[in-house]
C-alpha positions in Angstrom: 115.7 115.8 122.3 112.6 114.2 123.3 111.2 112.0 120.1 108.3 110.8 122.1 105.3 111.9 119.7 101.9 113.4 121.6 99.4 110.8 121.0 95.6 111.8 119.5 94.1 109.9 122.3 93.8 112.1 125.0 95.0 110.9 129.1 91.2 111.9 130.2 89.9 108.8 127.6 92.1 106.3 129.0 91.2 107.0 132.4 87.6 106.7 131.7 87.9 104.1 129.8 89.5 102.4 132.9 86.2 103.3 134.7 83.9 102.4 132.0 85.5 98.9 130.6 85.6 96.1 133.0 86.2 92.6 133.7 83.5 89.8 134.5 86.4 89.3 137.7 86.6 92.9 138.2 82.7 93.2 138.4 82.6 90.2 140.9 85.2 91.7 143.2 82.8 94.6 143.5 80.2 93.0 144.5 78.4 92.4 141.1 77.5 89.0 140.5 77.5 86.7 137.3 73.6 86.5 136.9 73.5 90.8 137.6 75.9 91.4 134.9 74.5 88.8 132.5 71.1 90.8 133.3 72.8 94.2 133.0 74.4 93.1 129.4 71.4 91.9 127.5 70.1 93.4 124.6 68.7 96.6 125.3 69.9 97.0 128.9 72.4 99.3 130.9 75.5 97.6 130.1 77.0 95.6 127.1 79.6 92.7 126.9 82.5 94.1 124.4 84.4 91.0 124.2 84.0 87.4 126.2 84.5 88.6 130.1 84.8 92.2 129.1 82.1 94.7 129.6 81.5 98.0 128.8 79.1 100.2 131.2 76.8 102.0 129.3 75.2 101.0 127.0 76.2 104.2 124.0 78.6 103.2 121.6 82.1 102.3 122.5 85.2 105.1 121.9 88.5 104.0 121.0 90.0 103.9 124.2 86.9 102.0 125.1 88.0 99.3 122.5 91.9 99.5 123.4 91.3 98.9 127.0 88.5 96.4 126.3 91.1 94.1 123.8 93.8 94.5 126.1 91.8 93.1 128.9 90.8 90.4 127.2 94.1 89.4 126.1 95.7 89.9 129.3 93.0 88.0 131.6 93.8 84.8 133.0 97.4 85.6 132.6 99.9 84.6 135.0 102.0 87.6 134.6 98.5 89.9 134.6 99.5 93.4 136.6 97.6 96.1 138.4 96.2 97.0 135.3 94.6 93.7 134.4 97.1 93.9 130.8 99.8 91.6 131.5 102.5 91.6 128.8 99.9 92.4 125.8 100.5 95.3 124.4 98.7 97.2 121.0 100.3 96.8 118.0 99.7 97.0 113.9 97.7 100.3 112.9 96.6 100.9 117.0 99.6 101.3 117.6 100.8 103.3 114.8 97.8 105.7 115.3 98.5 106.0 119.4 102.3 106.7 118.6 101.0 109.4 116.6 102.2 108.9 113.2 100.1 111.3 110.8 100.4 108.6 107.9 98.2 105.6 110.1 94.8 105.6 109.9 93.2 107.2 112.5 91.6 104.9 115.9 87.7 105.7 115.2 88.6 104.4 111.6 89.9 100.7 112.6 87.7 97.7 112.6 90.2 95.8 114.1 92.9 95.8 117.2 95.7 94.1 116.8 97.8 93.0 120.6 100.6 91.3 120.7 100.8 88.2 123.2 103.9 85.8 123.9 103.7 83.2 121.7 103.1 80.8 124.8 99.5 82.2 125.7 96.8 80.5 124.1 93.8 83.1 123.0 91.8 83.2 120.0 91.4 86.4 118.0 87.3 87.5 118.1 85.3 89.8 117.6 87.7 93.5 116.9 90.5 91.9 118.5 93.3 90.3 116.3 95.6 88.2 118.6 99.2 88.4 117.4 101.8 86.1 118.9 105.3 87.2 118.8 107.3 84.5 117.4 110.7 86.1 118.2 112.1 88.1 121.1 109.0 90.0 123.1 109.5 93.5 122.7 109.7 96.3 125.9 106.2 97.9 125.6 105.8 101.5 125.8 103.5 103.2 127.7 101.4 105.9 126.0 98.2 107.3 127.5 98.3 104.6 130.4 98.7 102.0 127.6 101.4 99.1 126.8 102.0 99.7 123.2 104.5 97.9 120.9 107.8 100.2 119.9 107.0 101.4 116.6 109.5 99.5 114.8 107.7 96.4 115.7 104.1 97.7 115.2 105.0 98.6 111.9 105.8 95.0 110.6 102.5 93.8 112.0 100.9 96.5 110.5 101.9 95.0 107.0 101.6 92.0 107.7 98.6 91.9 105.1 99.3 93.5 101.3 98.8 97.3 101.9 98.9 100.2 99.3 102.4 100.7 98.7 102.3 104.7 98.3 100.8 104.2 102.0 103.5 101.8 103.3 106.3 104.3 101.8 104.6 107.1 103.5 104.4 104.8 107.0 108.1 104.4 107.1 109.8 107.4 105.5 107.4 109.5 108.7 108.3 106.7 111.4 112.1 107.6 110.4 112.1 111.2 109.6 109.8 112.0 113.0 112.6 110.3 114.7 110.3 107.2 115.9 112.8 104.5 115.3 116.0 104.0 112.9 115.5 102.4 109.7 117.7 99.4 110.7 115.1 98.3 113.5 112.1 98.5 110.8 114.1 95.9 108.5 115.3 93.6 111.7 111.4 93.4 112.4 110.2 93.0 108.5 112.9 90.4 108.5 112.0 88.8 111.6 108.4 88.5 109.9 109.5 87.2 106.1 108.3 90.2 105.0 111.2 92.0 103.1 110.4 89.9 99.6 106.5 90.9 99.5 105.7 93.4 96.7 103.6 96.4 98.7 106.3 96.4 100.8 110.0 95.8 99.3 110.1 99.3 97.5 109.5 101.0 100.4 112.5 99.6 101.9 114.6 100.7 99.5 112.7 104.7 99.8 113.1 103.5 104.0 116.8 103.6 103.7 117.6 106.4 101.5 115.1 108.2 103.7 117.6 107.2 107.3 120.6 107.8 105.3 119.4 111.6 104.1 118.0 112.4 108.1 121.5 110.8 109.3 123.8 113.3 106.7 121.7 115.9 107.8 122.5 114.9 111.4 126.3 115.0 110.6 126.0 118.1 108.9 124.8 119.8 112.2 127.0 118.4 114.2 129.7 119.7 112.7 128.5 123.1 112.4 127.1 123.3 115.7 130.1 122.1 117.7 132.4 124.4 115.3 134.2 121.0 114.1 136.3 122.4 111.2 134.6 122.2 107.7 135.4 118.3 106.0 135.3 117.6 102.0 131.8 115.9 102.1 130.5 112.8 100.2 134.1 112.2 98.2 136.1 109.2 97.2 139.3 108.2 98.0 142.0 106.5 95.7 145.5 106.3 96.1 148.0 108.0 93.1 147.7 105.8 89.8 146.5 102.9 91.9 143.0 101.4 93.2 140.0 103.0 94.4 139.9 102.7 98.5 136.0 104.2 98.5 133.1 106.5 99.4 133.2 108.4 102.4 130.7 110.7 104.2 133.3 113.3 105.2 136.8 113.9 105.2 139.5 116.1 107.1 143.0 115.8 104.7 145.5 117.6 107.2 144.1 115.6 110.0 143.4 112.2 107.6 140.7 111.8 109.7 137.6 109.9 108.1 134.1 109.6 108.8 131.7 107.1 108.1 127.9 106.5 108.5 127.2 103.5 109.4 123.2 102.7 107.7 123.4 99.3 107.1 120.7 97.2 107.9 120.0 93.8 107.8 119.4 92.1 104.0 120.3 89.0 102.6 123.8 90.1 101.5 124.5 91.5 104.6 127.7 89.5 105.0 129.0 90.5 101.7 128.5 94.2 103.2 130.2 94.0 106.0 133.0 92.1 104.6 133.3 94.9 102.2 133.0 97.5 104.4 135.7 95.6 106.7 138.6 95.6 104.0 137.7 99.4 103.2 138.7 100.1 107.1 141.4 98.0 106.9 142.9 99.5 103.5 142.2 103.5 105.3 143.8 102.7 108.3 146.7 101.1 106.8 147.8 104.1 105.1 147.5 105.9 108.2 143.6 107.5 107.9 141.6 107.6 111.1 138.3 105.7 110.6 135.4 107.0 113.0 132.3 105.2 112.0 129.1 107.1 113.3 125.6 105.2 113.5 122.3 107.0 113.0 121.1 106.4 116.6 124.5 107.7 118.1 123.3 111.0 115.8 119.9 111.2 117.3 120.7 110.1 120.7 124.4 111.6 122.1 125.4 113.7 119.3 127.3 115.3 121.8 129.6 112.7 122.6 129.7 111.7 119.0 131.3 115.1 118.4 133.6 114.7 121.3 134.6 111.6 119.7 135.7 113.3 115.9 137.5 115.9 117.6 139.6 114.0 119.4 140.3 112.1 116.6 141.2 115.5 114.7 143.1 116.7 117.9 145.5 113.3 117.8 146.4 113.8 114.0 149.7 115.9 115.4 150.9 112.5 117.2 150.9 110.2 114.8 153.0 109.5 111.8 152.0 111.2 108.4 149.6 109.2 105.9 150.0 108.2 103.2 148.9 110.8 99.9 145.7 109.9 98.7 143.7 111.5 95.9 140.7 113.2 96.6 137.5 112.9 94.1 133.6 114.2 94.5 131.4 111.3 94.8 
C-alpha cells in the first residue's frame, strides 16, 4: 500500500517557485549584478529581497511555495554539501512540514508565520525573518521529497512541531491522524519526543498515552485482516493464559490452542520504564515457550509494510505444531 499522502501544494507551485525565488549567486551567474539586484529590490521596485541573499521576482505577495523555497535557500547557501537545488541537507520541518505531508489536523501553509528547516547541528545560521533555524542535535534524519522539496519524515517534524506548548486537543488530533493515515508508527513519534525531552511537558504527555492506544487499535485491526484475508484459521482473541491452579503466564493478542501457537503485538515504545517492559515481556516468552507454546511476536510496521510475509510467518508456525511435542494444558480466560 502506498502511505505516501497527496500534498496541498501543488508540483506547478514548486516549479515556479523555482523560477521566481532566487539566490543573490544564482542572479550573478546570470548575468545580474549586485548593484542591479540591489536596484531591482528596493522599495517599490520590480523585485524584493525575501530573506538575506534570497530574492523573490516580482514584486506581488509571496505564496507558500514562494516562502518554502525562499527558507530553504537561505539555509542551504554557503553549504558545503549544497546540491543542484541550492538546498543542501535542510529540509522543512515543524507545522511546514506537517501541512506538505498532508496531514488534515496541521494548520494549513498560507496560515504559518513561520518556517521551521532543520540544519545539522554543525552549520552556523541564525533564524530571521519567517525562517526558524532548527539544528538537529541527534541523528540527521533521510529527507523526503514532496513537491520537489526535502522535507523532514513526519515522525521527526512532529516533535519540532511541539516543541512550543500547543493546545492539547490539537496535539492529540496531530498524532492519533499521523498514526491512523499510516504516516509513521507510534514508536518513531515517542523515539523523537524523547530525543527532544519532550515526553514530560503537559500539552503533550496525554497525547502520548491517546498516541499509543491509537497504534495499538490500527495494529489489532491490522491482525484482524490478516488473518481473515489469508484464510489463517480463526484464533481466541485478546485472552489470558494461566496454567491449572497455578500463576498467571499473561495477555495475548491471539491464540491457536490445537496448534499452541501464540501471537503477540509488539507496541512498545520507548518510556522511562522501558527496561522493566522488556524484561517483563522477556520472562512472559520464556515461561510460553517453556511449556511448549510458539511465540510469534508481530510489530506494527511488519503489519503495514509485508503483511504478507508476516502471514507466511504464522502459518508456518501453525503448520509445524504436528512436529513438535504436545504442550503443556493451559487455561484459557477473556482478557
Amino acid at each position: 500500500m502506498n502511505n505516501t499522502p497527496l500534498s496541498p501544494l501543488p508540483p506547478s507551485a514548486a516549479a515556479g517557485a523555482s523560477a521566481r525565488v532566487l539566490t543573490a549567486a544564482r542572479l550573478r551567474a546570470r548575468g545580474v549584478s549586485a548593484a542591479e539586484t540591489a536596484e531591482r529590490s528596493r522599495p517599490g521596485g520590480p523585485w524584493q529581497q525575501l530573506l538575506p541573499g534570497v530574492y523573490l521576482l516580482h514584486d506581488g505577495r509571496p505564496t507558500p511555495g514562494d516562502r518554502l523555497r525562499a527558507a530553504l535557500l537561505y539555509t542551504g547557501r554557503r553549504s558545503a554539501d549544497a546540491d543542484a537545488a541550492g538546498f543542501g541537507e535542510a529540509m522543512i520541518t515543524g507545522a511546514a512540514a506537517l501541512a506538505l505531508h498532508g496531514l488534515a489536523a496541521a494548520a494549513p501553509l498560507s496560515a504559518l508565520d513561520r518556517i521551521d528547516v532543520l540544519v545539522p547541528r554543525t552549520r552556523r545560521l541564525r533564524s530571521t525573518g519567517f525562517v526558524q533555524v532548527v539544528r538537529a542535535a541527534h541523528d540527521f534524519p533521510e529527507a523526503r521529497r514532496v513537491t520537489e522539496l526535502p522535507v523532514a519524515p513526519v515522525a521527526r517534524a512532529l516533535a519540532d512541531a511541539l516543541a512550543e506548548p500547543a493546545d492539547p486537543r490539537a496535539v492529540r488530533l496531530l498524532l492519533q491522524e499521523a498514526v491512523r493515515g499510516g504516516h509513521c508508527e507510534p514508536a518513531a513519534v515517542v523515539r523523537e519526543l524523547s530525543r527532544a525531552r519532550l515526553l514530560g511537558r503537559p500539552h503533550v504527555v496525554d497525547a502520548v498515552d491517546a498516541l499509543l492506544a491509537e497504534g495499538r487499535a490500527v495494529a489489532e485491526e491490522r491482525l484482524y485482516a490478516m488473518v481473515r484475508e489469508h484464510g489463517l484459521p480463526e484464533p481466541l482473541w485478546n485472552v489470558d493464559l494461566r496454567l491449572p491452579g497455578g500463576p498467571h503466564l499473561g495477555g495475548v493478542d491471539a491464540y491457536w490452542p490445537e496448534q499452541a501457537v501464540v501471537v503477540e503485538l509488539d507496541t512498545r515504545a520507548p518510556r522511562q520504564d522501558d527496561d522493566e517492559v522488556w524484561s517483563r515481556c522477556t520472562r512472559k516468552r520464556e515461561d510460553l515457550e517453556r511449556l511448549g507454546i510458539t511465540v510469534v511476536h508481530l510489530t506494527p510496521r511488519k503489519l503495514r509494510e509485508a503483511c504478507d510475509q508476516q502471514a507466511v510467518v504464522v502459518r508456518t508456525a501453525l503448520m509445524a505444531a504436528g512436529d513438535r511435542e504436545p504442550a503443556a494444558y493451559v487455561v484459557v480466560l477473556p482478557r
